[in-house]
C-alpha positions as CSV (number, residue, x, y, z in Angstrom):
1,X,49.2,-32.8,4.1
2,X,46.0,-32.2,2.8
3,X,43.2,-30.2,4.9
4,X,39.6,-29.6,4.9
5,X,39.3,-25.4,6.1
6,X,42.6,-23.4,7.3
7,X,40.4,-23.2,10.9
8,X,38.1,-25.2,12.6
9,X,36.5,-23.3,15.8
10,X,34.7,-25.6,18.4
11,X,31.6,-24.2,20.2
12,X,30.0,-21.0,19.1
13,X,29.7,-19.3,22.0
14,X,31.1,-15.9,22.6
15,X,34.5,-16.9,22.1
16,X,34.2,-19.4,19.5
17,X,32.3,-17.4,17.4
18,X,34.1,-14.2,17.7
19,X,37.1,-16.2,16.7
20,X,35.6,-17.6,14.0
21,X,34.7,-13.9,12.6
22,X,38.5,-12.9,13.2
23,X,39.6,-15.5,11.5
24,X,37.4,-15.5,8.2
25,X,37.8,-11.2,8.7
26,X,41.4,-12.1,8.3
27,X,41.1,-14.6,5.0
28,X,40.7,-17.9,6.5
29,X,38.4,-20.7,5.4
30,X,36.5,-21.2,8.7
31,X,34.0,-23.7,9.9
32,X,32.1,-23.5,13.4
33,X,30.9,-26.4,14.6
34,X,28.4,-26.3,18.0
35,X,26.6,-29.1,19.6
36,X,23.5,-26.8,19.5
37,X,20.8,-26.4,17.0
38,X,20.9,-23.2,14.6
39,X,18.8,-21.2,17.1
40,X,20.5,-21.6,20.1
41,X,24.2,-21.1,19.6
42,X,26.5,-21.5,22.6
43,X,23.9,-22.9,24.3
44,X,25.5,-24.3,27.8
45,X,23.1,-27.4,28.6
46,X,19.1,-27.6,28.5
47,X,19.8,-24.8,31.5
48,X,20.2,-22.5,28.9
49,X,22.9,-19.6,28.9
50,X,23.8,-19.8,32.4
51,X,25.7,-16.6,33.0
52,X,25.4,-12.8,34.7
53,X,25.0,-11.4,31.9
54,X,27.3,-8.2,32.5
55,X,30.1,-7.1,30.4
56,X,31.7,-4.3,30.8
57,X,31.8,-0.8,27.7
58,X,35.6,-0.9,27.2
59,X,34.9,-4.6,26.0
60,X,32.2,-3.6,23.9
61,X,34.9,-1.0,22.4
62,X,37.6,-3.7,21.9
63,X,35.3,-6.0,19.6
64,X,34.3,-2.7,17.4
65,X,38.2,-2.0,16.9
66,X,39.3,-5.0,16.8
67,X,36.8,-6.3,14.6
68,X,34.4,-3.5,13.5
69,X,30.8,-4.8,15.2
70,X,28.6,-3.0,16.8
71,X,25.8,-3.5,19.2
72,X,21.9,-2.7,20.1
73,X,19.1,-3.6,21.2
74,X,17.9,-6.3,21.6
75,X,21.0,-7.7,22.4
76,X,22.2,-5.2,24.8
77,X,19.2,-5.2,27.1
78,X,19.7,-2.6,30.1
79,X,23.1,0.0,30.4
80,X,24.3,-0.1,33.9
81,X,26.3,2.9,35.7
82,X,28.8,0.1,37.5
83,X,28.7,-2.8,39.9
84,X,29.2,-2.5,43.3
85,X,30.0,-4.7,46.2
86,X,28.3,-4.4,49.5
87,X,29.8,-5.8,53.1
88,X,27.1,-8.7,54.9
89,X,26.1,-5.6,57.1
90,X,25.1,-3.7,53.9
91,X,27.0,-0.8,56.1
92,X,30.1,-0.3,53.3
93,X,29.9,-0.5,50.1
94,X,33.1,-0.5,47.3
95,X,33.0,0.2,43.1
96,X,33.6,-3.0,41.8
97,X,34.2,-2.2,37.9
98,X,32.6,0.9,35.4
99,X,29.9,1.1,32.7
100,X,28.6,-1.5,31.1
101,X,25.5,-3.6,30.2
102,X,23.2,-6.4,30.8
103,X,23.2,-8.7,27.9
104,X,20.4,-10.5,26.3
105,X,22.4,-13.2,26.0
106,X,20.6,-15.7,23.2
107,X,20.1,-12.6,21.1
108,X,23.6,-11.8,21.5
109,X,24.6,-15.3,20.8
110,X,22.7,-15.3,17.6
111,X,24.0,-12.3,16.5
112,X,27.5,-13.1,16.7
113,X,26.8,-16.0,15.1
114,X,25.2,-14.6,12.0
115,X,27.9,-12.5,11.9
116,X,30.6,-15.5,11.4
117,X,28.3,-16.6,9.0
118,X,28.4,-13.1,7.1
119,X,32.1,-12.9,7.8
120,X,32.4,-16.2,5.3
121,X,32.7,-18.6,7.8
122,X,30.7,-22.3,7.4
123,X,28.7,-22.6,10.4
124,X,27.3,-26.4,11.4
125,X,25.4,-26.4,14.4
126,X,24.3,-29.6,15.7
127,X,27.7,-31.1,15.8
128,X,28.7,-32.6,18.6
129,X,33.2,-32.8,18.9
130,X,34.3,-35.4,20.8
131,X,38.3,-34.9,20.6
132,X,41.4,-34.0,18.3
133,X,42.4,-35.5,15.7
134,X,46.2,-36.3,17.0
135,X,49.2,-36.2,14.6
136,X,53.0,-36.8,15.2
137,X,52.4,-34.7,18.4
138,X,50.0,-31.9,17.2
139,X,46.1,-31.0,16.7
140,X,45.2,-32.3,13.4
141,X,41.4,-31.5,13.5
142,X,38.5,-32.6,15.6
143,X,36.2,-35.6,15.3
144,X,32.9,-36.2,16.7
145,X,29.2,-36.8,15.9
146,X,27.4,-34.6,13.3
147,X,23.9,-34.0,13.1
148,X,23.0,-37.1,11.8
149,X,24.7,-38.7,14.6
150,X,27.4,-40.5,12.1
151,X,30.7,-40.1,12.7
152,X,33.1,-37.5,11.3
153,X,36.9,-36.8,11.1
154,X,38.1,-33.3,9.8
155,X,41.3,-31.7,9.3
156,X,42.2,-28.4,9.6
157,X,45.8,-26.3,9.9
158,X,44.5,-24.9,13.2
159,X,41.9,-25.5,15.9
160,X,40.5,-22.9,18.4
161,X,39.1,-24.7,21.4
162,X,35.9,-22.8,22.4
163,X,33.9,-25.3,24.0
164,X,33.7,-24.6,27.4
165,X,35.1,-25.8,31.4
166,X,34.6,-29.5,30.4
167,X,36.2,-28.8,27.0
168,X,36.9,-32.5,25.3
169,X,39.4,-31.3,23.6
170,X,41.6,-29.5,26.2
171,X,41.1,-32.8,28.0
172,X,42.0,-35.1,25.5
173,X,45.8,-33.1,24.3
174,X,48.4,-35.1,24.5
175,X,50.3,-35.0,27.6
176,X,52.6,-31.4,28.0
177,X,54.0,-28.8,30.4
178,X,51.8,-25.9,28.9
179,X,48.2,-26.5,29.3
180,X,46.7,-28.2,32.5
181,X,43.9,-30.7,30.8
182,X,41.5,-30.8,34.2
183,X,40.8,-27.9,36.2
184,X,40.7,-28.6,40.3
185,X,37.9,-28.6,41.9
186,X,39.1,-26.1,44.8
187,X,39.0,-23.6,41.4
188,X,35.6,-23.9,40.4
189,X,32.3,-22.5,42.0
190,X,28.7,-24.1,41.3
191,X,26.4,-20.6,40.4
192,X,22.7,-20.5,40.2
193,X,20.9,-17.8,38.2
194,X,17.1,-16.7,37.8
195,X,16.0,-14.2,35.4
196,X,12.8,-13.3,37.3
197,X,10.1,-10.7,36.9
198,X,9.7,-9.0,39.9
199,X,7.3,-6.4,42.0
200,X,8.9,-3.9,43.6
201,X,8.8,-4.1,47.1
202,X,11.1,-1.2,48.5
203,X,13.3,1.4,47.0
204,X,16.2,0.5,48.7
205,X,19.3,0.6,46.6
206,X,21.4,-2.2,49.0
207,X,19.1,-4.9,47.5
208,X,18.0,-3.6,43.8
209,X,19.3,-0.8,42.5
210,X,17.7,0.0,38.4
211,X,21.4,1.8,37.4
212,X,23.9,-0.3,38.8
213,X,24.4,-4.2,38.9
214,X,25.0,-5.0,43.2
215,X,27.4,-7.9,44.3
216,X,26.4,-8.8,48.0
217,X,29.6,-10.5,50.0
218,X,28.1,-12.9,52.5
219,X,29.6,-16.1,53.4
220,X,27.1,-17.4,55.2
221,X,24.8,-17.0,52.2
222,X,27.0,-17.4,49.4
223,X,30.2,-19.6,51.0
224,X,33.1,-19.0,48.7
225,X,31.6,-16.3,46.4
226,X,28.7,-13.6,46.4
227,X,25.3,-12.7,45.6
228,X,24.4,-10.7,42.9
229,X,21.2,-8.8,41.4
230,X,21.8,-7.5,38.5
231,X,18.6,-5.1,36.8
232,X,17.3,-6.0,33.1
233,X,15.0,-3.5,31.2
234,X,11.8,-3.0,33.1
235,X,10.8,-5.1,36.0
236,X,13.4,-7.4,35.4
237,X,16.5,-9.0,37.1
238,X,19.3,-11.5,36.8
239,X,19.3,-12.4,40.3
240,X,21.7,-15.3,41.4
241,X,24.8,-16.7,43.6
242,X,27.9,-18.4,43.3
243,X,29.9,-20.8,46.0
244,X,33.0,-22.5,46.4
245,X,32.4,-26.3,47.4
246,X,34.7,-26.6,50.3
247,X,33.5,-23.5,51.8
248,X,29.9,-24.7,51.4
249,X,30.8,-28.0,53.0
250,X,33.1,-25.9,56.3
251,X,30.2,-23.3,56.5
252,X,27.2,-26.4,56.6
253,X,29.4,-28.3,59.2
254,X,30.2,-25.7,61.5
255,X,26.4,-24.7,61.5
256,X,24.8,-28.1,61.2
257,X,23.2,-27.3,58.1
258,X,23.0,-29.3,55.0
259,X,22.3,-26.6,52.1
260,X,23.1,-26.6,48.7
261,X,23.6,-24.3,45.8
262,X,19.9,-25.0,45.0
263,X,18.3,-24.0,48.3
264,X,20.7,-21.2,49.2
265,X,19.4,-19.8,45.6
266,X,15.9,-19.6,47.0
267,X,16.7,-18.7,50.6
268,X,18.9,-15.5,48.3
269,X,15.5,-14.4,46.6
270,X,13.4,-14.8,49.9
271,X,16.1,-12.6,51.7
272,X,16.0,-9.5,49.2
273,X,13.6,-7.1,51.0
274,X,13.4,-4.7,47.4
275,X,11.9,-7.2,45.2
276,X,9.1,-9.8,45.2
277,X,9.4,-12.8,42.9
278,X,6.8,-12.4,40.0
279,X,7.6,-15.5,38.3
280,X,10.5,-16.4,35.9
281,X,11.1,-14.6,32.8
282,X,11.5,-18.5,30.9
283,X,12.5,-16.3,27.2
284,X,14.6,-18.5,25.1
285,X,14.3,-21.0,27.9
286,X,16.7,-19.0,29.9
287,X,14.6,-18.2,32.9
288,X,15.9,-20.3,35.2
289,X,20.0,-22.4,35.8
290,X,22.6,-24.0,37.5
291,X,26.2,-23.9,36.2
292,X,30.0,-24.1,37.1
293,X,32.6,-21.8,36.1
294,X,36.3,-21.3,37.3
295,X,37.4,-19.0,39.5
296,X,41.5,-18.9,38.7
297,X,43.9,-17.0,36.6
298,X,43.5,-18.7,33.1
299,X,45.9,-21.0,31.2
300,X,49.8,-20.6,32.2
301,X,49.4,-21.4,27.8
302,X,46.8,-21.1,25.7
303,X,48.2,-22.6,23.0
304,X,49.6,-26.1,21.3
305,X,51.1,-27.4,18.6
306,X,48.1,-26.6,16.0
307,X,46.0,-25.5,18.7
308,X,44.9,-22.6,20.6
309,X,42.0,-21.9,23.2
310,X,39.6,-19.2,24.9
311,X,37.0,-18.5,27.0
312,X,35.9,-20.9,29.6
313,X,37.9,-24.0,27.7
314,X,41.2,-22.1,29.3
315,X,39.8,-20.7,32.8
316,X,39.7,-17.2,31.4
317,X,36.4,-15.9,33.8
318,X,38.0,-13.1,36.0
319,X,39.1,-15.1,39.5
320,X,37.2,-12.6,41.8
321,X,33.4,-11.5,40.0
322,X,34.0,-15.2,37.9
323,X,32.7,-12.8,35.1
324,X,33.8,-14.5,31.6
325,X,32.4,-12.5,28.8
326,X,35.1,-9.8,28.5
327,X,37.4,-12.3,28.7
328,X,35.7,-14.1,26.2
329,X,35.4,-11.9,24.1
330,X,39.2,-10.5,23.7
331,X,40.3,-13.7,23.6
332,X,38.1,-15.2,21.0
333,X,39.1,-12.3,18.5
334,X,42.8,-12.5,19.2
335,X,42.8,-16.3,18.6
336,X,41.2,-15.6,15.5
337,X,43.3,-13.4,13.5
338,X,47.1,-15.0,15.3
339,X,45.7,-18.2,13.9
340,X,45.6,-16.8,10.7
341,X,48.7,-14.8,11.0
342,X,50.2,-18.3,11.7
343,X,48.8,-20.2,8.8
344,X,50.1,-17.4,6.6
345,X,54.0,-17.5,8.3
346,X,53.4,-21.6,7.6
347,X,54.2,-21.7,11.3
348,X,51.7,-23.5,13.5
349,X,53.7,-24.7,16.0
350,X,53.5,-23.5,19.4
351,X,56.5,-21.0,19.0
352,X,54.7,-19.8,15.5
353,X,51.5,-19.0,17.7
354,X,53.0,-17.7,21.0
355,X,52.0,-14.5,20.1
356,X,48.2,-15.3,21.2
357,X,49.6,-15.8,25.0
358,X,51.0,-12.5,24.9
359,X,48.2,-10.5,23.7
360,X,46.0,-12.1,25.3
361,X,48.4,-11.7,28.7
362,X,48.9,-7.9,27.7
363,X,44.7,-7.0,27.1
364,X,43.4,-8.7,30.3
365,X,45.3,-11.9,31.5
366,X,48.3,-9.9,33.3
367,X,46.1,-9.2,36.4
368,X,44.2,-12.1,37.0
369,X,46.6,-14.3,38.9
370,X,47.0,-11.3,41.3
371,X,43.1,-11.3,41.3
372,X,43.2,-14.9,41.9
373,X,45.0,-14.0,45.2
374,X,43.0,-11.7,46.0
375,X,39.9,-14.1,45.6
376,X,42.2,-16.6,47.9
377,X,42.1,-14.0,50.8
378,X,38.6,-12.8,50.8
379,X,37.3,-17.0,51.2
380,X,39.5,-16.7,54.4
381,X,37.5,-14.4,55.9
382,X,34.0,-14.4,57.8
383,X,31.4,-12.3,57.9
384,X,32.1,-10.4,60.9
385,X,35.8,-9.6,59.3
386,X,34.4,-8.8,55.9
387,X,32.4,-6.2,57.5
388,X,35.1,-5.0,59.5
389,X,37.6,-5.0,56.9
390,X,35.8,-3.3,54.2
391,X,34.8,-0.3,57.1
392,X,38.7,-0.3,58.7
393,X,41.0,-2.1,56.5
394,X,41.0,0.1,53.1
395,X,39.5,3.3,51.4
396,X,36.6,2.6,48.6
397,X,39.2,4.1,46.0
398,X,41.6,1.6,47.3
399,X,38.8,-1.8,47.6
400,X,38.1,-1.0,43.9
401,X,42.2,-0.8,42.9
402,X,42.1,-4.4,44.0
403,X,39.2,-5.0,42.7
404,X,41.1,-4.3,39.5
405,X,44.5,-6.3,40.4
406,X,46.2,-3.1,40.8
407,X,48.0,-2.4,44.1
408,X,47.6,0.7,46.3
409,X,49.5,1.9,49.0
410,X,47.7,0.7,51.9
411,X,47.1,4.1,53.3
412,X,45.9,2.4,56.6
413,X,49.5,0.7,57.2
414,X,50.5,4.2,59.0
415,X,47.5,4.1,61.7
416,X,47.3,0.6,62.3
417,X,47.5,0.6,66.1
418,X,44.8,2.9,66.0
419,X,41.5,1.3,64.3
420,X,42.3,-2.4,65.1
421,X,41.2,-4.3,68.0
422,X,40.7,-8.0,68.9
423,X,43.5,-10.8,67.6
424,X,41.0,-11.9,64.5
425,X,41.0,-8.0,63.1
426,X,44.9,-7.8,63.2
427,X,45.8,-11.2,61.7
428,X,43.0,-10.7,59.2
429,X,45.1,-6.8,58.6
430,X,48.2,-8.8,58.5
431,X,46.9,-11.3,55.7
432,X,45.5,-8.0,53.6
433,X,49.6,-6.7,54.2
434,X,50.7,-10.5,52.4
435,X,47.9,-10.7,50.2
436,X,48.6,-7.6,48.5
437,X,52.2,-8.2,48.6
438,X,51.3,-11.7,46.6
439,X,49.4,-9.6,44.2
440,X,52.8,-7.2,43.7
441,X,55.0,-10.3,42.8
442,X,52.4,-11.6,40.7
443,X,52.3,-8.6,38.3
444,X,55.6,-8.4,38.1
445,X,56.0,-12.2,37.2
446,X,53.1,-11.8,34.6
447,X,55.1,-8.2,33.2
448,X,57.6,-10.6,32.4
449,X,55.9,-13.5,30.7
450,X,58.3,-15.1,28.4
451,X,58.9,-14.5,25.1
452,X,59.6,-18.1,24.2
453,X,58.2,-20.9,25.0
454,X,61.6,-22.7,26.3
455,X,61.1,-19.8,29.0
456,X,57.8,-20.7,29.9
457,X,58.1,-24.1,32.6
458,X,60.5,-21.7,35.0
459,X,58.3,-19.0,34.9
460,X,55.3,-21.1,35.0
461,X,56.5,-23.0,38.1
462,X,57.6,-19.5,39.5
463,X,53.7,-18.9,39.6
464,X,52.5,-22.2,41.1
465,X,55.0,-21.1,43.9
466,X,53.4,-18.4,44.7
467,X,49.7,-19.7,44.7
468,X,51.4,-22.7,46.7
469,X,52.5,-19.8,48.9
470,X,49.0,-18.3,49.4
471,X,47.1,-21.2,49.7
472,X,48.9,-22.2,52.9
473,X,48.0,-18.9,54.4
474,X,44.9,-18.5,53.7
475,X,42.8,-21.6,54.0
476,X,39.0,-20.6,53.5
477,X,37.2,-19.7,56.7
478,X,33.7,-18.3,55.8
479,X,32.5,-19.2,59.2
């Protein structure tokens, strides 16, 4: 068969063009294609770059060994200490993950960008992919509009699917037991996001705090998710909120409200006694944003025959802070060079690039289904047992090891009888006890990912078990 590049990456976001770097690094002819114009790559709608903006140091690292870049200003905008979560009260308060940054995010877009473009690979913005090109069972390429708005059809060996949640490609495979085309709706939240200027107000470090990025858990202000403000250089912050839809909908019913994501955004910045809005900081266009992003483990698969994915197009945002630029990022440069490692074998099929699933599994995705339980539990509970829970239930060392998916020793399981009262405490103890033991069988099933994909429909069904399992426990509750 004939073919017009080795690798065609769709979207040039993070992922898409970090793969497309890996790939060209690794001696593939590459083109990215992205629906945006030259200046705006990755662009998510006319909102802009929806998106928290964090990402963690030891990601940072990763890209530099995995693909030599390095970073600066003005694309890294602000250095944080860590993120921290605080309980409704604002009484307790648990690590949530280690160093990192704030990201300009269009700066850092267009950097990677050019950088794909240094790297070798042909870069076409303004293209607009519609679906795969489908042959004898495999991804033959992509077709779309270009930026002409005439059609086009081409072929390629291999395509990395970068474009997104609502990726029209993942939707349109053909029907298989590896990759789930739609996403449910119970695994999405709806986030809103400012980047404001602001006046300082107060120097209290529960609402605004210059060295660390805070998370605020409050279900009656954020059903289903959390508040964050997270500081920018100078007098400025990514301030915003994510929620779950049925937990909005429980938590409006039970208090005969009828809020949405938009006014629960502005009630958020009314509420934060540090900080007094100053206007938005509209840069880029960015200023202001509403988007969706999943909040599961990612793809059982992330590959096809011909075709592999990362980044939002495969659910890879972590389940619990529904943070998706690490993710992203180790993805995007793994696909890359095992989609070159598979051109070069002559084996595209979805044996020859099964080694993507367990990298990717082995660098980040082996915790996030235990996460995803963990996410799971904490919609079950209400305010009043969030703030109990966080003070009672577990240690700070041992809220930020599950913050992590890794699994303490519930050092509180010895004194139980002695710091719980009142039935809602000890059931809520008692679903922390199976939660956590959920979390246990889940890294275990995931240190045990299969090798081959004949494997994978017994374990993947041996996961869906489990989440079954949880589900019925733990329906969500925020009020």
């Amino acid at each position: 068969m004939s073919y017009d590049y080795d690798v065609i990456v769709a979207g040039a976001g993070l992922a898409g063009s970090l793969a497309a770097i890996s790939a060209a690094k690794n001696g593939a002819k590459v083109l990215l294609l992205d629906r945006n114009n030259y200046e705006e790559p990755g662009k998510k709608s006319n909102w802009g770059w929806v998106c928290g903006d964090a990402v963690a140091k030891s990601h940072l690292e990763f890209l530099n060994k995995e693909l030599g870049l390095t970073f600066d200003r003005p694309e890294l905008d602000h250095e944080v200490k860590g993120v921290y979560a605080l309980s409704p009260d604002l009484q307790n308060k648990f690590p949530f993950e280690g160093e990192g940054f704030m990201l300009n995010r269009p700066a850092f877009g267009r950097k990677i960008a050019r950088a794909a473009e240094k790297q070798g690979a042909e870069y076409r913005p303004n293209y607009e992919v519609e679906g795969p090109i489908i042959e004898e069972g495999g991804i033959a390429g992509v077709f779309g509009k270009d930026d002409k708005k005439k059609e086009y059809r081409i072929r390629s060996k291999v395509v990395i699917d970068c474009l997104g949640m609502a990726s029209t490609l993942r939707r349109k495979l053909p029907v298989n037991d590896l990759i789930e085309r739609d996403i449910r709706t119970d695994d999405i939240e709806s986030t809103g996001r400012y980047i404001m200027n602001f006046k300082p107000v107060a120097d209290d470090e529960k609402y605004y705090d210059a060295h660390n990025a805070v998370i605020h858990l409050n279900q009656q202000m954020a059903p289903g998710g959390y508040g964050w403000v997270f500081p920018r250089n100078g007098n400025k912050v990514n301030i915003g909120l994510g929620i779950e839809k049925k937990c909005l909908e429980i938590r409006n019913a039970k208090l005969g409200k009828a809020d949405n994501l938009h006014s629960l955004m502005d009630e958020y910045v009314k509420w934060n006694k540090a900080i007094r809005d100053d206007g938005l900081d509209n840069t880029d266009g960015n200023g202001k944003g509403y988007w969706s992003v999943t909040v599961r483990r990612q793809q059982g698969s992330l590959v096809y025959k011909n075709y592999l994915g990362a980044g939002d197009s495969m659910a890879m945002p972590n389940p619990i802070s529904a943070g998706g630029i690490g993710s992203a990022m180790i993805a995007g440069a793994l696909a890359g060079r095992v989609a070159v490692e598979s051109i070069e074998s002559k084996d595209t099929s979805i044996k020859g690039l099964w080694k993507y699933n367990q990298l990717y599994n082995d660098a980040y995705g082996n915790k996030c289904g235990a996460l995803e339980v963990f996410r799971i539990y904490l919609q079950s509970l209400n305010n009043d047992l969030l703030n109990y829970g966080m003070a009672h239930f577990i240690t700070k060392e041992e809220g930020e090891a599950l913050s992590y998916g890794r699994m303490p020793e519930l050092s509180i399981s010895s004194t139980f009888h002695k710091v719980l009262s009142g039935i809602s405490n000890i059931n809520a103890f008692r679903n922390l006890l199976f939660t956590v033991g959920k979390m246990k069988e889940l890294l275990e099933v995931y240190k045990q990912y299969p090798e081959d994909p004949a494997a994978f429909k017994a374990w993947n069904d041996q996961v869906a078990k489990t989440m079954k399992e949880v589900k019925a426990r733990l329906p969500p509750a925020p009020v």
